[in-house]
DRENVEX-142894 format. One line per field, with one value per residue (C-alpha): x negated, y negated, z negated; residue in one letter; residue number from 1. Coordinates in pm, whole numbers. Layout:
BEGIN
u = [X:...]
v = [Y:...]
w = [Z:...]
type = [A:...]
seq = [NUM:...]
END
This chain:
BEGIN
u = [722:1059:1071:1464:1396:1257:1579:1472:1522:1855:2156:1990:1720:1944:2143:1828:1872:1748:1600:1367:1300:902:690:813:741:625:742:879:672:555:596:911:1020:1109:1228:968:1179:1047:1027:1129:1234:981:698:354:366:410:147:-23:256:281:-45:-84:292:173:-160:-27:-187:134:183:-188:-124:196:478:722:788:1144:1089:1369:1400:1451:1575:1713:2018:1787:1623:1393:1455:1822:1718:1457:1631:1964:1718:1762:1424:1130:898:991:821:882:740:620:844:1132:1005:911:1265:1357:1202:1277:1613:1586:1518:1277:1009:635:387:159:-11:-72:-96:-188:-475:-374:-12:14:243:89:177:177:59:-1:-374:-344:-236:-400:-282:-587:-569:-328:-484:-394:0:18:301:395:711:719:983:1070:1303:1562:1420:1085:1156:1048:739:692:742:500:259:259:191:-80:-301:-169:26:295:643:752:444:576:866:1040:1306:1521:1415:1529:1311:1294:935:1140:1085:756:649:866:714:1017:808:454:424:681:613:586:324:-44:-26:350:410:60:81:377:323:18:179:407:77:102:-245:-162:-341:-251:-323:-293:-184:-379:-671:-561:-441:-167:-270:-41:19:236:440:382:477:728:844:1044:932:1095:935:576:694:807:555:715:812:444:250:478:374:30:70:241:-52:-324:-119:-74:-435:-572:-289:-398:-819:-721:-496:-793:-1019:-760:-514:-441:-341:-128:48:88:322:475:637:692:730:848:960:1064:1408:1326:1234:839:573:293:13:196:182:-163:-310:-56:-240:-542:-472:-351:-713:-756:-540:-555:-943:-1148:-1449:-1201:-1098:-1463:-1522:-1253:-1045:-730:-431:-630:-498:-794:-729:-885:-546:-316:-368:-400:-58:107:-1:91:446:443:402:729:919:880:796:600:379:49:218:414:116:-82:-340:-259:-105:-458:-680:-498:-518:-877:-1042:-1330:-1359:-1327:-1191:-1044]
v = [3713:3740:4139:4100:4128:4522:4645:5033:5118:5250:5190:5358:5174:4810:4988:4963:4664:4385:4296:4552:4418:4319:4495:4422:4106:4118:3779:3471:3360:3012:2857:3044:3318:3220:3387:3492:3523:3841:3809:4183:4534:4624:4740:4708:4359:4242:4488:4201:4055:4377:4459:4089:4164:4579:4415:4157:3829:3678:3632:3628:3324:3227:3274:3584:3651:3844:3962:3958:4211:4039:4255:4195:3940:3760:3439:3281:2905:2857:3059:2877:2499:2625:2680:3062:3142:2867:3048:3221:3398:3397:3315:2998:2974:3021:2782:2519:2532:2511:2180:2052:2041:1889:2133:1937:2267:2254:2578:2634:2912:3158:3557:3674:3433:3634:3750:4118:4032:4296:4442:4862:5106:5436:5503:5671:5409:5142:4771:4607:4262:4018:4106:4495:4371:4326:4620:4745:4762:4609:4632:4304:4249:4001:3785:3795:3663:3331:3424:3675:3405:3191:3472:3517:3153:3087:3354:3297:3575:3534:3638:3783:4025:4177:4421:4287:4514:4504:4728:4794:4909:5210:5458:5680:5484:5409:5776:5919:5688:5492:5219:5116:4912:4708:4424:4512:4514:4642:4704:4857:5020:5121:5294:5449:5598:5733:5921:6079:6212:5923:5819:5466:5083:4757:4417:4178:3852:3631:3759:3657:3262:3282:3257:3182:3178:3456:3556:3201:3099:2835:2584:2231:1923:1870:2131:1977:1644:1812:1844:2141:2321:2268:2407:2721:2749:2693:2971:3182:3102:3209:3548:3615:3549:3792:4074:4017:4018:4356:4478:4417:4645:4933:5001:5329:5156:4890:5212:5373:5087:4994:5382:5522:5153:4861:4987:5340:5481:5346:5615:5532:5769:5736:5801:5557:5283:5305:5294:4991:4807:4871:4724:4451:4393:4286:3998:3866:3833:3652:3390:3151:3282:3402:3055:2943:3178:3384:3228:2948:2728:2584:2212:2402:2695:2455:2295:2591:2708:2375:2385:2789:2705:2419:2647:2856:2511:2475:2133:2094:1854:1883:1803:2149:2302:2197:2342:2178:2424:2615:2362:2380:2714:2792:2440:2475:2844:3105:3383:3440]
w = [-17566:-17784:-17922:-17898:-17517:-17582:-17760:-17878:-18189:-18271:-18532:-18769:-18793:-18768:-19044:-19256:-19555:-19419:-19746:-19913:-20273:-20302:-20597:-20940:-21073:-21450:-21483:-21269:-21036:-21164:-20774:-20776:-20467:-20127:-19818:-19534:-19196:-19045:-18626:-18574:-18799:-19049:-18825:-18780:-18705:-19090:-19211:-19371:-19540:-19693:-19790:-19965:-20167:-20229:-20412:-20631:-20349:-20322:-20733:-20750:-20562:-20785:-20537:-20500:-20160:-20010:-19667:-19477:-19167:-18826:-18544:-18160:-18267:-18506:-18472:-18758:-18623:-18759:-19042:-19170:-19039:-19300:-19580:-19580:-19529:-19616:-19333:-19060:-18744:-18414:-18063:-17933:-17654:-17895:-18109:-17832:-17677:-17980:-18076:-17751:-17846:-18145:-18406:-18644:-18660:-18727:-18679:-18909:-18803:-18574:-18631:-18275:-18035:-17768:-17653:-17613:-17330:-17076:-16718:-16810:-16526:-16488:-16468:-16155:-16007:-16196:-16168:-16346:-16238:-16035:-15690:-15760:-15814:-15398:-15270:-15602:-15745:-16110:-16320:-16491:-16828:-16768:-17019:-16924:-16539:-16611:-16763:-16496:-16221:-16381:-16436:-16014:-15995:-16195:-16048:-15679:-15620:-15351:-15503:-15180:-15195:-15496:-15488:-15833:-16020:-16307:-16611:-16935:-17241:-17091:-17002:-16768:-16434:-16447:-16590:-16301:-16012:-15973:-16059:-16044:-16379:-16620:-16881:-17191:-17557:-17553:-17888:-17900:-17557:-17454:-17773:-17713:-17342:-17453:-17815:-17515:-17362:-17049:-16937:-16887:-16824:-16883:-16762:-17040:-16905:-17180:-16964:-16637:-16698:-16891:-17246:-17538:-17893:-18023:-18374:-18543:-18856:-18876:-19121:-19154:-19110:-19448:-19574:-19527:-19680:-20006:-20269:-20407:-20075:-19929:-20267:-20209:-19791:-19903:-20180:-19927:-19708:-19853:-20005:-19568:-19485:-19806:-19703:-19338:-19388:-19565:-19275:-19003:-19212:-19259:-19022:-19233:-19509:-19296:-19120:-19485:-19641:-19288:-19248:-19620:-19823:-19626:-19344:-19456:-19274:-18967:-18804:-18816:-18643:-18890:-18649:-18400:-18642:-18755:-18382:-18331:-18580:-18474:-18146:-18252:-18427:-18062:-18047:-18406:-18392:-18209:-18168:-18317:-18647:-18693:-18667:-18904:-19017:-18975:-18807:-18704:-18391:-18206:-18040:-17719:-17779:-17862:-17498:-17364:-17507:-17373:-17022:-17028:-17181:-16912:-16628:-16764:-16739:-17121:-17244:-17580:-17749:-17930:-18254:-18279:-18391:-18717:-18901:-19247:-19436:-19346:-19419:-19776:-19780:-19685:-19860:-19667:-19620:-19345:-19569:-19927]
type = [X:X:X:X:X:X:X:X:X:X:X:X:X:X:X:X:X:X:X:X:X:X:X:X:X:X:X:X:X:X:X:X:X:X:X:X:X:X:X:X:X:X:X:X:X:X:X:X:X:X:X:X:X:X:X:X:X:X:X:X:X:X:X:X:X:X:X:X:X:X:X:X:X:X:X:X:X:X:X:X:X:X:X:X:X:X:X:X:X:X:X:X:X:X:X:X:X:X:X:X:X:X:X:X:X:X:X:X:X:X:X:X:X:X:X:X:X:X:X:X:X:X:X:X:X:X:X:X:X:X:X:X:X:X:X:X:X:X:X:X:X:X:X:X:X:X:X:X:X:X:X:X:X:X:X:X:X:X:X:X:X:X:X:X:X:X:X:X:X:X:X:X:X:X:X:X:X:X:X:X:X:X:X:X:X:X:X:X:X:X:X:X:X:X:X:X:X:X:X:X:X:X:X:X:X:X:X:X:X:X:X:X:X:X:X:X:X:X:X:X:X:X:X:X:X:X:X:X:X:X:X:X:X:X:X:X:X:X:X:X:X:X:X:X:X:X:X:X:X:X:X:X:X:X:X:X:X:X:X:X:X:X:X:X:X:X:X:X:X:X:X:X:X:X:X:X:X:X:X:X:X:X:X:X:X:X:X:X:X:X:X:X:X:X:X:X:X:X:X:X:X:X:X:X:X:X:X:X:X:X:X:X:X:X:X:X:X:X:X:X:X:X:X:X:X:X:X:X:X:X:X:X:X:X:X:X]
seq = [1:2:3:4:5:6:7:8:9:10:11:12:13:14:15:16:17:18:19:20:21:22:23:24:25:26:27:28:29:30:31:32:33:34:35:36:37:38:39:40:41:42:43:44:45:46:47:48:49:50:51:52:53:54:55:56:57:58:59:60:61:62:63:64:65:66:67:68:69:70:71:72:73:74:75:76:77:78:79:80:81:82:83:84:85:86:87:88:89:90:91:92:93:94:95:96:97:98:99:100:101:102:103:104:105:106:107:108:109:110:111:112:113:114:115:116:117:118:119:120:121:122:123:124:125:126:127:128:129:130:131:132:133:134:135:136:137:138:139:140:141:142:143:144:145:146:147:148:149:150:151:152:153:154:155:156:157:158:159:160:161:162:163:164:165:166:167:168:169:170:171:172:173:174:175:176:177:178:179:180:181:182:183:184:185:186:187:188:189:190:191:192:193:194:195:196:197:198:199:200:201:202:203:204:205:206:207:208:209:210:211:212:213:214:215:216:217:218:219:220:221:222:223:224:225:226:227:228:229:230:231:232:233:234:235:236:237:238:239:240:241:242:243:244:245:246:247:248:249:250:251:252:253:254:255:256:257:258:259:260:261:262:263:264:265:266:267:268:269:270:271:272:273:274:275:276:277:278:279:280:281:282:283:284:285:286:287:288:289:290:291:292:293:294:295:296:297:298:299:300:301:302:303:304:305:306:307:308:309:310:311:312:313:314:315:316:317:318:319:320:321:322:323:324:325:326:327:328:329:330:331:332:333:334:335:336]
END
């Protein structure tokens, strides 16, 4: 779901520019530089983006690239719709409620298969799938109540049997035994609890009916009917899927430019960011982009996506998601 909902970093790090200049360009790029709409701070979660500007892939490709930090009170759909950012990131329920009121938005392109949307328990007390959620007390963002209602539904799970609490982005009640689990990020939280010594679990919902896209890239509708525009999305394209081919096979060096480049002054564990990368190996490949490649959105996905969204009370249509820009991008290929 939406990082704004997990609020933790502090003014320091929202103090940080949210524009770090990209490597030095010997000369102008000849597609010119556009703005990449960044879902969240500089984290782990742009380690690819990164790795492609670090190397060169973005001119290599012909296109400079600015990324611009996001953070909790930024959104990359009125961004990118004002023409402040060509491509932006964000979730698909953003983007899909988006859409559905108007907003004339297209994704191209998916960076995580699976949503690290997870329910986080203490291993003690494992909950490990829905049937285990029965008496427990789970601690719920306010955000995330929807999904969480849905969540229940899907798998069959009477509401009533679930003692449901407000929670903050905050480890305290679960580690104490205030609470028996909250929702929050394999690949974020999970890391976190267990930096802090916590021997914890997690259910990840993708695994338990509620699959969905998440962190997509974005871009006009306009946008993919300009000549001009498109060449630079596709250039942008294939600069993301080289920096993120690199960032599956080294989460070192995706941890190494995230805390003392890109993301440096944000108060970065360096040992915390590498492991976050790594897990989110785990959502970024699968069968699928074996198959055909990095960000790929399968037809089987996309409907899968839709009916999840659906279930949330989210109405979106097949054509929010297109694999054009890829199919550009990859002529034929599986990886660059």
């Amino acid at each position: 779901m939406d990082r704004r909902t997990f609020v933790k970093l502090g003014a320091a790090t929202l103090a940080a520019p949210a524009l770090v200049a990209s490597r030095a360009r010997a000369e102008a790029p000849k597609l010119g530089t556009i703005a990449y709409q960044l879902g969240w701070v500089k984290n782990f979660q742009f380690a690819g983006e990164y790795i492609a500007d670090d190397k060169g892939y973005f001119e290599q490709e012909g296109i400079g690239v600015d990324l611009l930090a996001g953070g909790p009170s930024v959104s990359a759909e009125p961004i990118v719709i004002s023409g402040k950012a060509l491509v932006g990131q964000n979730s698909t329920d953003n983007t899909a409620n988006a859409v559905a009121k108007g907003a004339p938005l297209k994704i191209i392109g998916t960076n995580y298969q699976k949503s690290p949307s997870s329910i986080i328990s203490l291993a003690k007390t494992p909950i490990l799938e829905p049937k285990d959620l029965a008496g427990k007390t789970v601690g719920i963002q306010a955000n995330n109540q929807v999904v969480w209602n849905a969540f229940l539904k899907i798998n069959g799970v009477d509401p009533s049997a679930v003692n449901t609490v407000p929670a903050q982005h905050d480890f305290t009640p679960l580690v104490s035994g205030e609470i028996d689990a909250f929702f929050g990020f394999s690949n974020d939280d999970v890391v976190q609890l267990r930096r802090k010594g916590q021997d914890v679990v997690y259910m990840l919902m993708a695994d338990f009916g509620y699959p969905m896209f998440n962190c997509n890239y974005l871009v006009t509708e306009d946008t993919l009917a300009d000549p001009e525009k498109r060449a630079q999305v596709v250039a942008f394209m294939r600069g993301a899927i080289r920096g993120w081919q690199d960032a599956v096979k080294d989460p070192a060096l995706s941890a190494r430019l995230t805390v003392e480049v890109y993301g440096k002054g944000n108060g970065l564990d360096m040992a915390a960011q590498e492991q976050s990368a790594a897990a989110t190996n785990e959502l970024m490949v699968t069968a699928d982009t074996e198959r055909h490649g990095l960000f790929w959105m399968t037809d089987k996905s996309v409907d899968e996506t839709i009916a999840t969204l659906s279930t949330a009370g989210i109405v979106a249509k097949k054509d929010l998601f297109t694999n054009e820009i890829l199919e550009e991008a990859y002529q034929g290929k599986t990886t660059l």
